[in-house]
C-alpha positions in Angstrom: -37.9 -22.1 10.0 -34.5 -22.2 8.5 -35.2 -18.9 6.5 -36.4 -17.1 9.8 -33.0 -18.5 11.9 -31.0 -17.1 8.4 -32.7 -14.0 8.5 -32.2 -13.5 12.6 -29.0 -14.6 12.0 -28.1 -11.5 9.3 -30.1 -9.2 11.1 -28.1 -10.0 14.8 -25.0 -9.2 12.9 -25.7 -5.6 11.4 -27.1 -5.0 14.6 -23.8 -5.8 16.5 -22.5 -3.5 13.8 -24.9 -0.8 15.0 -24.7 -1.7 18.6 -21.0 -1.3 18.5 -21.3 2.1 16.6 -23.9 3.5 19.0 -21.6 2.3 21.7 -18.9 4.3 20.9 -20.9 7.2 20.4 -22.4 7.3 23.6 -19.3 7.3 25.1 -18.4 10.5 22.8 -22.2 12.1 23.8 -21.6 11.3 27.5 -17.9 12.4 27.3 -17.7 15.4 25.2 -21.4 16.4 24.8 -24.3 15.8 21.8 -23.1 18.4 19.3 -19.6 16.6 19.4 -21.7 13.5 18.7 -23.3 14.8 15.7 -20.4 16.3 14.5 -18.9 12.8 14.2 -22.3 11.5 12.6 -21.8 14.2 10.1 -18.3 13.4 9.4 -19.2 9.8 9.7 -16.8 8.6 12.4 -18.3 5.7 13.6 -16.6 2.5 12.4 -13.2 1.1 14.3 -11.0 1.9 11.3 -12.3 5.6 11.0 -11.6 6.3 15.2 -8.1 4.7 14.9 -7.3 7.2 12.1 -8.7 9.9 14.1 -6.8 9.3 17.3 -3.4 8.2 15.6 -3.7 12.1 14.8 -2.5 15.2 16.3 -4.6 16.9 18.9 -4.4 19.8 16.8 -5.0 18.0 13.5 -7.8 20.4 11.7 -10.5 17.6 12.0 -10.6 18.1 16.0 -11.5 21.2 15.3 -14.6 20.7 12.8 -15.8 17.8 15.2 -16.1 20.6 18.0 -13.0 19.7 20.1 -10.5 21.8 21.6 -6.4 21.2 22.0 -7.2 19.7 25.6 -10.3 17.8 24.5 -8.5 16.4 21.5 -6.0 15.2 23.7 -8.7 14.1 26.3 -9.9 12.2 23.1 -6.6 10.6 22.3 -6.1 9.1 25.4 -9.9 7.8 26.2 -9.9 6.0 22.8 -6.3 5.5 21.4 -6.0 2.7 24.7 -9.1 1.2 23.3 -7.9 0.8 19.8 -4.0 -0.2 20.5 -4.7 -3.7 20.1 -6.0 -3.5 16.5 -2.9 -1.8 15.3 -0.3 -3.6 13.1 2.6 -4.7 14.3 4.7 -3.4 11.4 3.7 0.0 10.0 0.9 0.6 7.0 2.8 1.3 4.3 6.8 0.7 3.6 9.1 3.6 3.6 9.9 5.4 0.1 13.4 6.6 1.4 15.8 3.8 2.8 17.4 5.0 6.1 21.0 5.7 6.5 21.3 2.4 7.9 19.5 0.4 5.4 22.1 2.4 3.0 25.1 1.3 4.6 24.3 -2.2 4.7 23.8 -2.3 0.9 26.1 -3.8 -1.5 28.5 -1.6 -3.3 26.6 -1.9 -6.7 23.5 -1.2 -4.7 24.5 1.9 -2.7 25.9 3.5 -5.9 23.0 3.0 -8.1 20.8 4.4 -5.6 23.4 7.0 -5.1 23.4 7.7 -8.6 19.6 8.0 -8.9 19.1 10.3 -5.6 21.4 12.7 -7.1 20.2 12.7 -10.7 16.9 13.5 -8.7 18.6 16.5 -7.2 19.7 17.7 -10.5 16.5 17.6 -12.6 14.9 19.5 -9.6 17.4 21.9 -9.6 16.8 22.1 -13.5 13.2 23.3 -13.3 12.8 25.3 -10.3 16.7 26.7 -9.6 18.9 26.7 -6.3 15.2 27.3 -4.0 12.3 24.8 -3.9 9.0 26.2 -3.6 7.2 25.4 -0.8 4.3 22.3 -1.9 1.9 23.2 0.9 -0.8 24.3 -2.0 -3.2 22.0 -4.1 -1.5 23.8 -7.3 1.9 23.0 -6.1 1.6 19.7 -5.2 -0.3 18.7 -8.1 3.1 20.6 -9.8 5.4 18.7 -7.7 3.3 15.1 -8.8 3.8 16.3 -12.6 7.5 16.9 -12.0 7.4 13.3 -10.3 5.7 11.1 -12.7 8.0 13.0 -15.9 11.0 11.8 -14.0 10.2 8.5 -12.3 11.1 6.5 -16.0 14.8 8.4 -15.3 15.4 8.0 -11.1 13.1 5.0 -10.2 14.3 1.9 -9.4 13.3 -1.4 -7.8 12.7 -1.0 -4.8 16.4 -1.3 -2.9 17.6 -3.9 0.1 14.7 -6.3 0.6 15.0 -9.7 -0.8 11.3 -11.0 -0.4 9.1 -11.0 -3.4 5.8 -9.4 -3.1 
């Protein structure tokens, strides 16, 4: 008897799982039709964490447009199940930001401010070392992967700790 409740038990909870999914996209069939449905099968869009991605994006983010959806239907998307999802976002944001803000610069300490300074700068200068007074553009899978080269050669020269935050983590 226990083993049966155990097994009922497990069994309820993937199918929530499921149910949930299935949920979601008949709401996606009903709204915006069954090849728009299988198109987010095929991209496998049907967990929570994979529709808040999708509608944190820009209607006319490329991925609207291999699931089948127009500008206005991306947008129609957005809104239907963006509201839904609001409530499972973070109150702070995903990851911290790289580059301090010209506010969090003025409110460090002299010795702070000019170290960073310093570094920023000597950034600056070894990029103007290798590719001259105009960047290329890093909008191509050659040039990025370039650009991450360039980073990690120079990151034991510019990096630092990371500046104006006193908590350990």
């Amino acid at each position: 008897m226990a083993a049966e409740e155990f097994e009922s038990a497990s069994t309820t909870n993937v199918f929530d799982k499921e149910k949930s999914s299935l949920t979601f996209l008949q709401k996606i069939q009903i709204t915006f039709g069954e090849e728009v449905k299988t198109a987010f099968e095929k991209e496998e869009i049907i967990d929570d964490s994979s529709i808040k991605d999708l509608a944190r994006r820009e209607p006319d983010a490329p991925i609207f447009t291999r699931l089948g959806l127009t500008y206005g239907k991306a947008v129609k998307f957005r809104n239907a199940f963006g509201e839904r999802l609001q409530s499972l976002q973070p109150a702070r944001p995903l990851s911290p930001l790289v580059k301090p803000t010209m506010a969090a610069i003025a409110s460090f300490t002299p010795e702070m401010k000019r170290l960073y300074l310093s570094k920023r700068k000597k950034v600056g200068v070894l990029a103007t070392e290798k590719w001259g007074s105009e960047f290329p553009k890093f909008n191509s899978p050659q040039m990025k992967a370039e650009l991450n080269e360039f980073s990690a050669k120079i990151a034991p020269v510019c990096s630092t700790q990371r500046l104006g935050s006193m908590r350990r983590e």
